[in-house]
C-alpha positions as CSV (number, residue, x, y, z in Angstrom):
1,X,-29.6,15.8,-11.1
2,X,-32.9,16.2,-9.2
3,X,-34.1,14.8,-5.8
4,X,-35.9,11.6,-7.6
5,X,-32.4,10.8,-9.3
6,X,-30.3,11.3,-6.1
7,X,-33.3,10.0,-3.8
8,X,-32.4,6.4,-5.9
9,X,-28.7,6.8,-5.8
10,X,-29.0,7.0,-2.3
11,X,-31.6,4.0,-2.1
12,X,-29.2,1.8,-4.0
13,X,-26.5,2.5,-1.9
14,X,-28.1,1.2,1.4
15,X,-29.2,-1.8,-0.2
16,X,-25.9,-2.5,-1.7
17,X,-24.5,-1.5,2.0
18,X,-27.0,-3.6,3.7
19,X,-26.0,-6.3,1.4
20,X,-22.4,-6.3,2.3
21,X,-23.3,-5.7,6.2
22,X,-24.6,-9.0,5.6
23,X,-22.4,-11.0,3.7
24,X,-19.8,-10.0,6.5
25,X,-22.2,-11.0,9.3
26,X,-22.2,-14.2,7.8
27,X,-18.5,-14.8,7.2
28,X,-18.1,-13.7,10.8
29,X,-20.8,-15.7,11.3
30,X,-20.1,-19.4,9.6
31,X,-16.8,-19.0,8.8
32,X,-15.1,-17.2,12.0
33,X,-12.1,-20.3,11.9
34,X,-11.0,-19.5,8.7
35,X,-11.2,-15.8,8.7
36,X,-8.8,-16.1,12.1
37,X,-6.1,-18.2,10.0
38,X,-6.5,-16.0,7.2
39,X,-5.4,-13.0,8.9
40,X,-3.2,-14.5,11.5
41,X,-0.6,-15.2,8.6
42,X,-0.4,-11.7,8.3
43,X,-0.4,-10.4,11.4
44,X,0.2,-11.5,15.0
45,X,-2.4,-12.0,17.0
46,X,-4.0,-13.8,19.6
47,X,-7.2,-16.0,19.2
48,X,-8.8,-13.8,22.0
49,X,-8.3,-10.5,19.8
């Protein structure tokens, strides 16, 4: 494997990183109600956590 093959590997991974650093800023985002009541039936916690 040379530096052009890993140089795209590695430029496919940020974009696929940057894509799910998105997609979780906007659940967090849009959807912070349900994401609380999904993971307050497993654990206990507090809205203020």
């Amino acid at each position: 494997m040379g530096i052009r093959e890993i140089r795209d590997v590695l430029m496919w991974c940020t974009i696929i990183n940057f894509g799910v650093l998105l997609f979780w800023f906007a659940m967090f985002a849009l959807a912070g109600n349900w994401i609380y009541r999904y993971h307050s039936r497993w654990f206990p916690m507090s809205r203020d956590a």
